[in-house]
C-alpha positions as CSV (number, residue, x, y, z in Angstrom):
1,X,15.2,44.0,-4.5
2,X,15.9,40.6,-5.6
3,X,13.6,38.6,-7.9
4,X,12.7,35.8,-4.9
5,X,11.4,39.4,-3.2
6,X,9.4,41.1,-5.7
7,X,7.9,37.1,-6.2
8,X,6.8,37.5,-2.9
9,X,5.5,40.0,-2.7
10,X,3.0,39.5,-5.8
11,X,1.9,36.4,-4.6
12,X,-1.4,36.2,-6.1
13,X,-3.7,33.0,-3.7
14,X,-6.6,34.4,-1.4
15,X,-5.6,34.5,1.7
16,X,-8.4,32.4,3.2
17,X,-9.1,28.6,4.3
18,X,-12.8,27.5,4.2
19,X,-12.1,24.5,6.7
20,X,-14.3,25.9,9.3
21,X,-17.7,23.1,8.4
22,X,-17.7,20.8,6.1
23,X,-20.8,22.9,4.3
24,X,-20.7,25.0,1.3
25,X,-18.1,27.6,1.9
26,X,-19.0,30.9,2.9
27,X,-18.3,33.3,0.5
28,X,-17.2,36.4,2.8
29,X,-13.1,37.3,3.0
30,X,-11.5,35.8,6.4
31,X,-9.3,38.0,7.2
32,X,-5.4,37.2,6.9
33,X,-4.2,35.7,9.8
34,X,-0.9,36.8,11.4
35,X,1.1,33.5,10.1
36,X,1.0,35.2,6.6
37,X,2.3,38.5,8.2
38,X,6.7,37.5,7.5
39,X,5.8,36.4,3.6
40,X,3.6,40.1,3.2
41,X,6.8,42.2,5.0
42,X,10.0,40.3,4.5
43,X,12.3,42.9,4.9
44,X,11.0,44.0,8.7
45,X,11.4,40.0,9.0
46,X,14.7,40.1,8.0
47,X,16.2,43.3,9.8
48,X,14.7,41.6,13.2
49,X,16.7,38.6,12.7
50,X,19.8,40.6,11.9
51,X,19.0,42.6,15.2
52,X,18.4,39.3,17.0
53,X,22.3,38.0,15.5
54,X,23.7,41.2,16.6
55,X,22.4,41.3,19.8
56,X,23.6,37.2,20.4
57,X,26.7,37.3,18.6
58,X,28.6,38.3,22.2
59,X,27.6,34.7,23.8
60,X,28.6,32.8,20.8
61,X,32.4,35.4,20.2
62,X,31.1,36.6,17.2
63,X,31.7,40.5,16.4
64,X,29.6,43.0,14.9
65,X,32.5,43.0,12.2
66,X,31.9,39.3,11.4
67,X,28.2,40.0,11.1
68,X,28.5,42.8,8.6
69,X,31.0,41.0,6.4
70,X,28.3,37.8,6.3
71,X,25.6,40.3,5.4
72,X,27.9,41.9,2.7
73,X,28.9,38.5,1.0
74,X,25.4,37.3,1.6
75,X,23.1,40.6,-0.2
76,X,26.7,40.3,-3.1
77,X,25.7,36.6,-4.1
78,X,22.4,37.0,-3.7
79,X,23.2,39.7,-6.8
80,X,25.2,37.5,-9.1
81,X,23.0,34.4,-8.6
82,X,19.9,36.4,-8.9
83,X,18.2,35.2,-5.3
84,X,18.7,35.2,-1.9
85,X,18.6,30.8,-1.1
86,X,21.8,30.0,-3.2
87,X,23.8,32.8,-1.5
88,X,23.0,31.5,2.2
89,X,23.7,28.2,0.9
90,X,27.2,29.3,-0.1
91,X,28.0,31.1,3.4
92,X,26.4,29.1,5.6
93,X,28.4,26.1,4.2
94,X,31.2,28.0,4.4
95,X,30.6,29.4,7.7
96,X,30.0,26.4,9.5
97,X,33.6,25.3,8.2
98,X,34.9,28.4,9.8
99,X,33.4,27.7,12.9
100,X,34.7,24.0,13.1
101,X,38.3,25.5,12.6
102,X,38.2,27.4,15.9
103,X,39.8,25.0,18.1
104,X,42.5,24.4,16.5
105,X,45.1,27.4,17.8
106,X,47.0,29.9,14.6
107,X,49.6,32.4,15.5
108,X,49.1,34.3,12.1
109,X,45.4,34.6,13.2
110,X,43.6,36.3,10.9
111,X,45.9,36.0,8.1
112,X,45.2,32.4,7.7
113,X,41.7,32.1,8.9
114,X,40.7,35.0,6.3
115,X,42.8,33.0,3.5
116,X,40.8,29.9,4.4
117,X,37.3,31.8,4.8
118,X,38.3,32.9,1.4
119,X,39.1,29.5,-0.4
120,X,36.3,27.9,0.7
121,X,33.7,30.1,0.0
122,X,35.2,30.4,-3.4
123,X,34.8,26.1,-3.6
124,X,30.9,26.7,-2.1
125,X,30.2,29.7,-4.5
126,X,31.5,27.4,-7.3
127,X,29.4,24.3,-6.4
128,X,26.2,26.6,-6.1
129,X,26.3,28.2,-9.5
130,X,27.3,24.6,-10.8
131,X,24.1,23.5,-9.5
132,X,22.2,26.7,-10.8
133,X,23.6,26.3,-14.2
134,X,22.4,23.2,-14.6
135,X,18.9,23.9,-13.2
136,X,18.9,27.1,-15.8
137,X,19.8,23.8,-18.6
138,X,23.3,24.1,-18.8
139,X,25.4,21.0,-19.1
140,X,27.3,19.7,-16.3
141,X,30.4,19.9,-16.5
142,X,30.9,23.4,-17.5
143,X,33.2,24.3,-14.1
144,X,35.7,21.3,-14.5
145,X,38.7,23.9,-15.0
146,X,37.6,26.8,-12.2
147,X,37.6,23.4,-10.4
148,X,40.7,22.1,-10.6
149,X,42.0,25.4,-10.1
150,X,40.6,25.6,-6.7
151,X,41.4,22.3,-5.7
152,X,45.3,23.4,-7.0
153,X,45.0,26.2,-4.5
154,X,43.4,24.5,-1.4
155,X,46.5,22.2,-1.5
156,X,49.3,24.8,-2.1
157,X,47.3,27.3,1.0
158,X,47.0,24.0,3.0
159,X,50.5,23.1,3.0
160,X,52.1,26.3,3.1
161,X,49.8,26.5,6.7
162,X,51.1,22.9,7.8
163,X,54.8,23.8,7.0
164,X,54.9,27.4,7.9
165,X,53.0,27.2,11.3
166,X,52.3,23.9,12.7
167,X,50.7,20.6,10.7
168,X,47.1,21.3,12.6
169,X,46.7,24.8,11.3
170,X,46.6,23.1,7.5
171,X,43.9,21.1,9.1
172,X,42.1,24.7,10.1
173,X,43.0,26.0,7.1
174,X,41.4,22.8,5.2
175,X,38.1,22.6,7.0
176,X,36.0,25.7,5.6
177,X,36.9,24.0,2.2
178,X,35.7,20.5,3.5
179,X,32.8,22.2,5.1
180,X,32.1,24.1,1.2
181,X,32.4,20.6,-0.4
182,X,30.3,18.8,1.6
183,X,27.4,21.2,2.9
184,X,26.9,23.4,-0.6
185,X,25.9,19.9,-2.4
186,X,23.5,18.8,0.1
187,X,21.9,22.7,0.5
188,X,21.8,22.7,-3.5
189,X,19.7,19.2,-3.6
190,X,17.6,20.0,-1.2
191,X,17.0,23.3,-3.3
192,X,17.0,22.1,-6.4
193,X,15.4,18.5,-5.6
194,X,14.4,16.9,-8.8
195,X,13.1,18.8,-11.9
196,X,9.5,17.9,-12.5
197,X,9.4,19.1,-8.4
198,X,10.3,22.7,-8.9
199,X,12.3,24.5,-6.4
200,X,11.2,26.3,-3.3
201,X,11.5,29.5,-1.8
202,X,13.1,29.8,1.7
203,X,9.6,30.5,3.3
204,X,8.1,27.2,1.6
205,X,11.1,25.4,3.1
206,X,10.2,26.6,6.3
207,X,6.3,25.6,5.3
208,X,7.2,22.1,4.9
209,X,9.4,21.9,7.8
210,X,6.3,23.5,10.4
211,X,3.9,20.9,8.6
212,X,6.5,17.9,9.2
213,X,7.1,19.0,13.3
214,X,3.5,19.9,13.4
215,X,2.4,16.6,12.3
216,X,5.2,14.8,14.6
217,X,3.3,16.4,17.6
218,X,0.2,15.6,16.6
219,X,0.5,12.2,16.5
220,X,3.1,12.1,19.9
221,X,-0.2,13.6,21.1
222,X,-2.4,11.4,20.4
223,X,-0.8,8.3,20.7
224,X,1.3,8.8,24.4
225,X,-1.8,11.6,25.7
226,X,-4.6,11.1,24.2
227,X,-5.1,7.5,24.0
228,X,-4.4,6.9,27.6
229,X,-6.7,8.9,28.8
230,X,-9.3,7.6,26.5
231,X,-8.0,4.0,28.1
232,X,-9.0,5.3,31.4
233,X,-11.9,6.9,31.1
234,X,-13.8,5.3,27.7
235,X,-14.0,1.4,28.1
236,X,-16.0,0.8,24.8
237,X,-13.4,-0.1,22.1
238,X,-15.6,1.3,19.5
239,X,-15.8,4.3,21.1
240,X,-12.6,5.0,22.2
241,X,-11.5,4.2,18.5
242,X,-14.3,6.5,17.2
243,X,-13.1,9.4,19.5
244,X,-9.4,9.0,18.4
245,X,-9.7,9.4,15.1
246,X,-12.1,12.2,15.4
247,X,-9.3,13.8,17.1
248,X,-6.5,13.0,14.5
249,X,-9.3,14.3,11.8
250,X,-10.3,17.4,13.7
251,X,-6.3,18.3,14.3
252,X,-5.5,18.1,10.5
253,X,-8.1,20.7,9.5
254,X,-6.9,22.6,12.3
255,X,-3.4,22.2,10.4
256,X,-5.5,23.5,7.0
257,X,-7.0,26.3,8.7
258,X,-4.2,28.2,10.1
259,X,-1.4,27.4,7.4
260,X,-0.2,30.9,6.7
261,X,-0.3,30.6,2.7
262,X,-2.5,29.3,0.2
263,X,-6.4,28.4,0.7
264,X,-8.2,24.9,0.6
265,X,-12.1,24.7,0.3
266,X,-14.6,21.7,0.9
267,X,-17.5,21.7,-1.4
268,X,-20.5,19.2,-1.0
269,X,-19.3,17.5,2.4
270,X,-22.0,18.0,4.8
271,X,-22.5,15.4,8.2
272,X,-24.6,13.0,6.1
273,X,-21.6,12.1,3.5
274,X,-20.0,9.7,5.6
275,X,-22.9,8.7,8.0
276,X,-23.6,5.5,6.2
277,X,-20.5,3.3,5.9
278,X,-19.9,3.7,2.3
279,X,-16.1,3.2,-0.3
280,X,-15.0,6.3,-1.1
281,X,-12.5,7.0,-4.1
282,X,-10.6,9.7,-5.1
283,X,-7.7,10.6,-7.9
284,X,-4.3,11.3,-6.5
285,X,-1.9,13.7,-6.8
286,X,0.5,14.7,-4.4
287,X,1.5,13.8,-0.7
288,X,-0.8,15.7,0.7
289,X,-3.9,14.3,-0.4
290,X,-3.3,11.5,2.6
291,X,-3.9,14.5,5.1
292,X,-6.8,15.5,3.4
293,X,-8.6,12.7,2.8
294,X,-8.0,12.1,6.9
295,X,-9.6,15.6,7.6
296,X,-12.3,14.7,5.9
297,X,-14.4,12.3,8.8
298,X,-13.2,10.9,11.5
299,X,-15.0,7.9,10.4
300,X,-13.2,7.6,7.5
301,X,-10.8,4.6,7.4
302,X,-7.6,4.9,5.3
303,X,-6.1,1.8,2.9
304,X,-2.3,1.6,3.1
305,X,0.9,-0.2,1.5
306,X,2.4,-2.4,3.2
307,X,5.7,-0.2,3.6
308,X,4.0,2.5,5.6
309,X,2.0,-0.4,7.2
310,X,5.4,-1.6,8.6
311,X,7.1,1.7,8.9
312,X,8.1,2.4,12.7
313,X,6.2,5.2,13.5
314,X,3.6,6.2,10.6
315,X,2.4,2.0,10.6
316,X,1.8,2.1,14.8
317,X,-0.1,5.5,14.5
318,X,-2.0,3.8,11.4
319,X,-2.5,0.9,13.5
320,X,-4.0,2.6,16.8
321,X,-5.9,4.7,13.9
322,X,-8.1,1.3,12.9
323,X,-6.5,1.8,9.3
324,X,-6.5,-1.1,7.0
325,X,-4.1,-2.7,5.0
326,X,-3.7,-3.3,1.8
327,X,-2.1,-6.4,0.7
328,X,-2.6,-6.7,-3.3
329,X,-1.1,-10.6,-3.3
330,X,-4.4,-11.5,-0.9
331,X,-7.3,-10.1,-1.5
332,X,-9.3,-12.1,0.2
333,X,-7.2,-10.8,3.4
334,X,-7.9,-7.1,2.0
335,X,-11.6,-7.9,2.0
336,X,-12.4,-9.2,4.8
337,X,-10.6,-5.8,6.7
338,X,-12.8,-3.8,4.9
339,X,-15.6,-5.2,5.5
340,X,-14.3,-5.2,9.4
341,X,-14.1,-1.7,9.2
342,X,-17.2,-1.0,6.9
343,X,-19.9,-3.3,9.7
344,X,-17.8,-1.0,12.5
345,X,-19.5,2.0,10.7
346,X,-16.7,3.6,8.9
347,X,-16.2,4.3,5.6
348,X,-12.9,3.1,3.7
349,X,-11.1,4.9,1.4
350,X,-9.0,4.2,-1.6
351,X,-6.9,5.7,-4.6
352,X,-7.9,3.7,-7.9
353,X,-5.2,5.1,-9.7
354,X,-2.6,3.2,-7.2
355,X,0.0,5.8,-7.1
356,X,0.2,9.9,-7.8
357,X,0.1,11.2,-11.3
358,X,2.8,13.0,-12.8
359,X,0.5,15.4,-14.1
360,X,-3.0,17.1,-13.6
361,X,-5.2,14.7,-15.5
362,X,-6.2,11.3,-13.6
363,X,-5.3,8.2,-14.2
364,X,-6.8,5.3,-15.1
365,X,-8.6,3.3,-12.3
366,X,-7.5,0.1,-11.3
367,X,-10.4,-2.3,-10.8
368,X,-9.2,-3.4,-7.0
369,X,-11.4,-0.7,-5.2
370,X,-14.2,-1.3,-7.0
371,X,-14.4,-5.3,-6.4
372,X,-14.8,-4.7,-2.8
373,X,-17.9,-2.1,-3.4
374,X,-19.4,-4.4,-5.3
375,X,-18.6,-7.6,-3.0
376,X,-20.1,-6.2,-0.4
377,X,-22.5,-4.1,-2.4
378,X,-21.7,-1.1,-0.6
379,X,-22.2,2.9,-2.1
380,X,-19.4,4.5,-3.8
381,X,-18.3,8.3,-3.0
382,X,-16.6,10.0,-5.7
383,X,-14.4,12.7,-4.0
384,X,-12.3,15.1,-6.4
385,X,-8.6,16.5,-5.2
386,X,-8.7,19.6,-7.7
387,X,-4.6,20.4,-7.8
388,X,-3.2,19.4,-4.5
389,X,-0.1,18.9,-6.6
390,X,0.4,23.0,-6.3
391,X,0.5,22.6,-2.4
392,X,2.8,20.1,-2.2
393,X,4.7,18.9,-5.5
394,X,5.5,15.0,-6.5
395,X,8.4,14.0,-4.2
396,X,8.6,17.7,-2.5
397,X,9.6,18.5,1.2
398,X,8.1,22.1,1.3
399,X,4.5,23.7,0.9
400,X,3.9,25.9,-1.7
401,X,1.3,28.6,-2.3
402,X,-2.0,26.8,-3.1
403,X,-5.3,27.3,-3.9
404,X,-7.1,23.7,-3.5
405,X,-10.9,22.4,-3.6
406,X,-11.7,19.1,-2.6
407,X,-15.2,18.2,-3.6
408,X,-17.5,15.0,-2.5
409,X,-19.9,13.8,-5.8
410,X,-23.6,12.2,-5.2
411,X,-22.9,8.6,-4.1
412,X,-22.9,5.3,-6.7
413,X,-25.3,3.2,-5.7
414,X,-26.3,0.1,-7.0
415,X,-29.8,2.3,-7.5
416,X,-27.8,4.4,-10.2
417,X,-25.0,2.3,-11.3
418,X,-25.9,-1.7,-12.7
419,X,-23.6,-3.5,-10.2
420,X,-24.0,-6.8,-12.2
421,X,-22.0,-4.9,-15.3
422,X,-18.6,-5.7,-13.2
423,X,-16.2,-3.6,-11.5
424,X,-14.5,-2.8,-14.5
425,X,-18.0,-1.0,-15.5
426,X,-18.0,0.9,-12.4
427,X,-14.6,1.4,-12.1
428,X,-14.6,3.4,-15.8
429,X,-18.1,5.2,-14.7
430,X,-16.2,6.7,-11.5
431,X,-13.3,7.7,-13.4
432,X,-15.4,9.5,-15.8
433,X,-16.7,11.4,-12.9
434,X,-14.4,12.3,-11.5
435,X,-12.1,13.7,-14.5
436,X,-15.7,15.9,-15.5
437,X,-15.8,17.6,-12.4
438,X,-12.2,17.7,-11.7
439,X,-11.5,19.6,-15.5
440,X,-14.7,21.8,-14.8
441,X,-13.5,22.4,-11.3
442,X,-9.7,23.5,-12.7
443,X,-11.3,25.8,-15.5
444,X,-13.0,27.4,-12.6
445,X,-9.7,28.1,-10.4
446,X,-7.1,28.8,-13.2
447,X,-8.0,32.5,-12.9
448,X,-5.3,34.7,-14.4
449,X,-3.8,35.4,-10.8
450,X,-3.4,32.0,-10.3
451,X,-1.9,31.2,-13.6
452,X,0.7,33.6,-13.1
453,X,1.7,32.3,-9.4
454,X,1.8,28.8,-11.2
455,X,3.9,29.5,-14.2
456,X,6.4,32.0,-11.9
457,X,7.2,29.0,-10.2
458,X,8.6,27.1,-12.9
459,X,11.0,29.9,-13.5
460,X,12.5,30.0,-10.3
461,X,16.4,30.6,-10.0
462,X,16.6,30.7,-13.8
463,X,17.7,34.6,-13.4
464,X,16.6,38.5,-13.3
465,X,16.7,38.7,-17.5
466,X,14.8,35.5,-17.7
467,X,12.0,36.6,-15.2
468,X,11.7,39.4,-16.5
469,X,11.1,38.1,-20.0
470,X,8.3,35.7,-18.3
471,X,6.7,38.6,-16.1
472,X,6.1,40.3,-19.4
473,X,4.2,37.9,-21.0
474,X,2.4,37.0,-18.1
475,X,1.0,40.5,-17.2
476,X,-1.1,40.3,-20.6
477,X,-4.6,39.5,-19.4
478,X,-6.2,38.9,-23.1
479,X,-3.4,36.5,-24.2
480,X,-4.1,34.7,-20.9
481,X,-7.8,34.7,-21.9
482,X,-7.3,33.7,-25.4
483,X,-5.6,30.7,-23.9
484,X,-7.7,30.0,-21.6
485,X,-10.6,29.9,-24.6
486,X,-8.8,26.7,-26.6
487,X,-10.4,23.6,-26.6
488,X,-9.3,20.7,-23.5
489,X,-8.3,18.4,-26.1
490,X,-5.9,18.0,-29.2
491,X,-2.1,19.0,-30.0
492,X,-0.9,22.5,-29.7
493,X,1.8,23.8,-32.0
494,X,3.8,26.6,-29.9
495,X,5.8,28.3,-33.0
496,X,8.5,30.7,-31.5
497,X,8.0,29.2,-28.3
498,X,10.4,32.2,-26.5
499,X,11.1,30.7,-22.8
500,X,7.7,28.4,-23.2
501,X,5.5,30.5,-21.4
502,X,2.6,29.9,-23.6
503,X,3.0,25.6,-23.3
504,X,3.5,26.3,-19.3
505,X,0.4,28.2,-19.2
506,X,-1.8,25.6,-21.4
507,X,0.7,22.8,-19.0
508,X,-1.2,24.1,-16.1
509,X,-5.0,25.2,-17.5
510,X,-5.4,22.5,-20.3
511,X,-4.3,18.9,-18.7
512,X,-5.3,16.9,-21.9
513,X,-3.7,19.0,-24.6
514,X,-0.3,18.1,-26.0
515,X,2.5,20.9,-26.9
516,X,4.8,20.7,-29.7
517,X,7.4,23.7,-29.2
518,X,9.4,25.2,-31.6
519,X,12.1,27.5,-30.9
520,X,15.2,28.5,-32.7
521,X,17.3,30.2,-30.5
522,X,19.5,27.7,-28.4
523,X,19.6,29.6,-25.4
524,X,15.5,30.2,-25.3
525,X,15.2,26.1,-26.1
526,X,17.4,25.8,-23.3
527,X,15.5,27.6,-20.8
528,X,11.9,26.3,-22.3
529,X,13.5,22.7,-21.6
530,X,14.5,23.4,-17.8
531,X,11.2,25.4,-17.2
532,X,9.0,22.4,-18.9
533,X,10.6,19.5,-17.2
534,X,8.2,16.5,-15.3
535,X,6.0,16.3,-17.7
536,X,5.9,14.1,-21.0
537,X,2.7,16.2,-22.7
538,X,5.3,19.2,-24.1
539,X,8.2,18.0,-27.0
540,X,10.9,20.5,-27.5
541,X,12.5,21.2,-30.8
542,X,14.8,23.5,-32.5
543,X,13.1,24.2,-35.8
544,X,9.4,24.3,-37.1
545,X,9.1,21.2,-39.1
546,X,5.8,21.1,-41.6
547,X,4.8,17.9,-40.8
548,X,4.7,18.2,-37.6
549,X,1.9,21.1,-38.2
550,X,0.0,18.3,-40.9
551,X,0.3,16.0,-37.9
552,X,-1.1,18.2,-35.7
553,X,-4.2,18.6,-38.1
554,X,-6.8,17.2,-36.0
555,X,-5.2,19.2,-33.0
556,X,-7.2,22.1,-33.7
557,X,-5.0,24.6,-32.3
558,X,-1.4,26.4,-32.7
559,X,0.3,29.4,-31.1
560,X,2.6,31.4,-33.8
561,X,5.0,34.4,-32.1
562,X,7.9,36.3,-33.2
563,X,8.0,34.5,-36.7
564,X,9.8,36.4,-39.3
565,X,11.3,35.4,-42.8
566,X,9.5,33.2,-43.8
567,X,6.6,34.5,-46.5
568,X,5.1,30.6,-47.2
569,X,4.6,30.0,-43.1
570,X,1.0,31.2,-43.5
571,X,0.0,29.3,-46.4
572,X,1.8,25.9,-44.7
573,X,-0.2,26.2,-42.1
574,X,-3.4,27.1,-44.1
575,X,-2.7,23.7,-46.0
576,X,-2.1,22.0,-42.9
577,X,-4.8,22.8,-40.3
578,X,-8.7,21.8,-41.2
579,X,-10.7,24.1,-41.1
580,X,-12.5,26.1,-38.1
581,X,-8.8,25.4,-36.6
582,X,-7.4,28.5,-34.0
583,X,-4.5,29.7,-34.0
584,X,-3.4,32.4,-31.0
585,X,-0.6,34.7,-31.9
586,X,1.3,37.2,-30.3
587,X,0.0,40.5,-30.4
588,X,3.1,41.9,-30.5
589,X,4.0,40.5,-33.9
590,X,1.8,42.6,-36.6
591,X,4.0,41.1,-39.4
592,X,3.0,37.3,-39.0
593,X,-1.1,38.8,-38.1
594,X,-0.9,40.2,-41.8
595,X,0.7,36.8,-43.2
596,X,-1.9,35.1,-41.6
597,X,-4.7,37.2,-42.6
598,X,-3.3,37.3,-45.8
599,X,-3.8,33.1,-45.9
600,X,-7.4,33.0,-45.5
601,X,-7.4,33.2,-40.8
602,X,-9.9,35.9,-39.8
603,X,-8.8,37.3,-36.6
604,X,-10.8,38.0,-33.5
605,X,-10.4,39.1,-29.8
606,X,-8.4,42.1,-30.4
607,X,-6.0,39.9,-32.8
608,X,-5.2,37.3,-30.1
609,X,-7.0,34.6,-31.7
610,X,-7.3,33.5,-35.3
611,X,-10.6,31.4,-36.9
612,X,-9.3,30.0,-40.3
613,X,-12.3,30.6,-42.5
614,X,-14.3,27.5,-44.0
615,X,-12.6,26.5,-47.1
């Protein structure tokens, strides 16, 4: 079983989406809908599609020999690169290339085909653990001579083909190669898209590609179906706009309800959140939160940029929506929309922070928003996206596993808020609300489940002796704890960082705390660096320097693991932290728990955590 399998089959998200009202959720288990059924048994999901090829491969001349050699070189890469998605990349690519090469007529047959079947999924097998490599932190570059030695080959087996049989068959000979060097690039990027993204599994790929066709329907449906019948049969404008986008809203939590992994809940939205026309605000994380904020009411007007405004197809749907645009070089034009769409009865929303965050915390607000509520003097609806990002990652194409709340706050009114002390004022007032509830509502999710699914997924593709490593440290429940028990604010010091499990863990639990990792092995630094990229709150270095722990004085908290050899580590950091400072150490290490001990740290919680005594 391959690690992407076993990953699978751990996931660790409830099973269950409370869309059904827009009332507190109720508590009881929803049973898990067949959707989920091909992530629970992959394997039965698998051995039906092979039955399926097998069973098709007569209408398309493919034998049952062809078939079991693609399985053979399919389940032997998936071994070497450690997953199954880079070793379809590689024969697929390939493939293809094979398949484009059938016209053209060899008499040495399968000779020559099997020579160029060979070469290029050499070239594709070479480009995909390129691309691994690098996504493990390897420098590029590393494959420049395997390289050129393949390209040395493809020339000499391409013109021995062209000389020895007829100038066409070096073209079939050539194309698998083509097909290798340009396919396995583009099925590597979309893999490996950008660091701070992640990478997906095949089934999130799939995710993301049911969401994208889904949504295309949805809105072919409403805009060629459903608004001509509402032409023919409503003839109130204000109606038929009203019914529309109840539609569009009710079809989106339709979309939330049946996805197949991952849960979203809706806490304190009721049908008298939105009945008086009010500005509602919320922080912004991911792609997804447009959706959401859309299934929220239908009477619940979206602000948009001018480049989806104008796109071809999002900006007409937008505009048959009743929308409004955004323009920030005329505001006046901005304002006087909103308060169109605020005397039509509907509510407008906006993101303050003007774009999504590259991590969990919020933003700061940008006044904008908040001179229109107090323009028109109009209520303020704090609503809080706790970690959308996990559905759907900055600048991702796929769904991931998820486990969101999206919560509506008590209203801002000019009854609890002074309006005269400028939007600024309430600008910095909503902010403040919304980062309290959204850091007590993260405490509350980052169960040690869910930790682990987040921090697996930073690991992906980086190998089976690598996930191993992180499973281990992730299957400790009281280290997890301990963690989860540091303050929300100051600097950590991660001392023998290993792979940075312990920084990933605080990255995702802790959105205000900074993490200076040390690490002396190159290779661990390595794979701590790839695992921790997208984010500027963790600093990577290759040696434990002391004044970076008397920096870090006012922090307040440091991690020490698998520190040896040096007797005077305990008393540095004694000298360098204030007192009452923790410090969470690996239980593992009983040598560094005596140093520490030793310099004055009284340890607690079965020797997880250390409380430097009062000096």
């Amino acid at each position: 079983m391959t690690d992407s399998d076993s990953a699978a089959r751990e996931l660790a998200y409830p099973r269950r989406v409370d869309t059904a009202s827009f009332d507190e959720p109720d508590e009881r288990a929803v049973p898990w809908r067949w959707q989920a059924w091909p992530a629970r048994h992959p394997a039965w999901v698998v051995a039906g599609a092979l039955v399926a090829a097998v069973l098709c491969a007569p209408a398309f001349e493919l034998t049952g020999l062809h078939l079991a050699v693609g399985l053979v070189l399919v389940g032997a890469l998936a071994v070497v690169f450690g997953a199954l998605e880079p070793a379809l990349i590689a024969v697929v690519a390939t493939g293809l290339g094979l398949v484009w090469s059938a016209p053209f007529e060899l008499p040495a047959g399968s000779a020559w085909r099997t020579a160029a079947f060979g070469l290029g999924l050499a070239c594709a097998t070479l480009q995909v653990a390129e691309r691994l490599a690098v996504w493990r932190g390897a420098e590029s570059g590393a494959f420049r001579g395997p390289r050129t030695g393949l390209f040395a080959a493809a020339v000499v087996l391409v013109l021995a083909a062209a000389v020895s049989v007829a100038p066409s068959a070096g073209l079939a000979v050539l194309l698998p190669s083509l097909a290798a060097l340009l396919l396995a690039p583009i099925g590597t990027t979309i893999l490996f898209l950008r660091p701070g993204s992640g990478a997906p599994r095949l089934r999130h790929l799939a995710g993301g590609l049911f969401v994208f066709v889904y949504m295309a329907v949805a809105q072919l449906v409403l805009l060629l179906l459903a608004r001509p019948l509402l032409l023919l049969f409503v003839r109130d404008e204000a109606r038929r706009l009203e019914r529309l986008n109840a539609l569009a809203s009710a079809g989106t939590r339709a979309l939330f309800r049946h996805f197949p992994y991952g849960r979203m809940r809706f806490l304190g939205l009721d049908s008298a959140t939105f009945k008086r026309p009010a500005l509602v605000v919320s922080n912004h994380q991911s792609s997804v939160d447009i959706p959401v904020v859309l299934s929220l009411s239908g009477r619940v007007a979206l602000t948009l940029k001018k480049r989806v405004w104008d796109a071809p197809w999002l900006g007409r749907s937008a505009r048959r929506l009743g929308h409004v645009l955004v323009e920030p070089d005329d505001p006046a034009a901005t304002l006087e929309r909103c308060r169109a769409a605020l005397h039509a009865g509907r509510s407008v929303h906006f993101f303050p922070e003007g774009t999504r965050t590259l991590d969990l915390w919020p933003k700061r607000f940008h006044r904008g928003a908040f001179d229109v509520a107090i323009e028109l003097s109009c209520p303020v609806v704090p609503i809080v996206l706790c970690d959308t990002r996990s559905a759907v990652p900055r600048d991702a194409h796929w769904v991931d596993d998820f486990d969101t709340v999206v919560e509506a706050l008590p209203a801002v009114t000019p009854r609890t808020f002074d309006y005269t002390a400028g939007p600024r004022a309430l600008a910095k007032h909503v902010q403040e609300l919304i980062r309290t509830a959204f850091e007590a509502r993260l405490a509350s999710l980052s169960t040690p489940a869910v930790v682990r699914t987040k921090v697996r997924r930073r690991y992906r593709y980086f190998g089976r002796s690598v996930t191993r490593r992180v499973e281990r440290e992730l299957c400790d429940d009281a280290f997890l704890t301990a963690l989860g028990a540091l303050p929300s604010t100051g600097v950590v010091l991660d001392v023998g960082a290993g792979v940075g499990v312990a920084s990933n863990v605080l990255r995702e639990t802790k959105p205000r705390l900074r993490i200076r990792a040390f690490e002396t092995d190159a290779t661990d630094l390595r794979t701590a660096s790839a695992a921790s990229r997208g984010t500027a709150r963790i600093e990577l270095a290759d040696r434990f320097d002391s004044r970076a722990a008397t920096s870090a004085a006012d922090g307040a908290v440091v991690r020490a693991a698998k520190l040896t050899g040096d007797d005077a580590f305990g008393a540095r950091l004694a000298t360098a932290l204030r007192p009452g400072a923790l410090l969470v150490v690996d239980r593992t290490s009983p040598d560094v728990r005596v140093r520490l001990a030793n310099a004055s740290f009284a340890p607690t919680e079965a020797a997880h955590v250390f409380v430097r005594a009062s000096s």
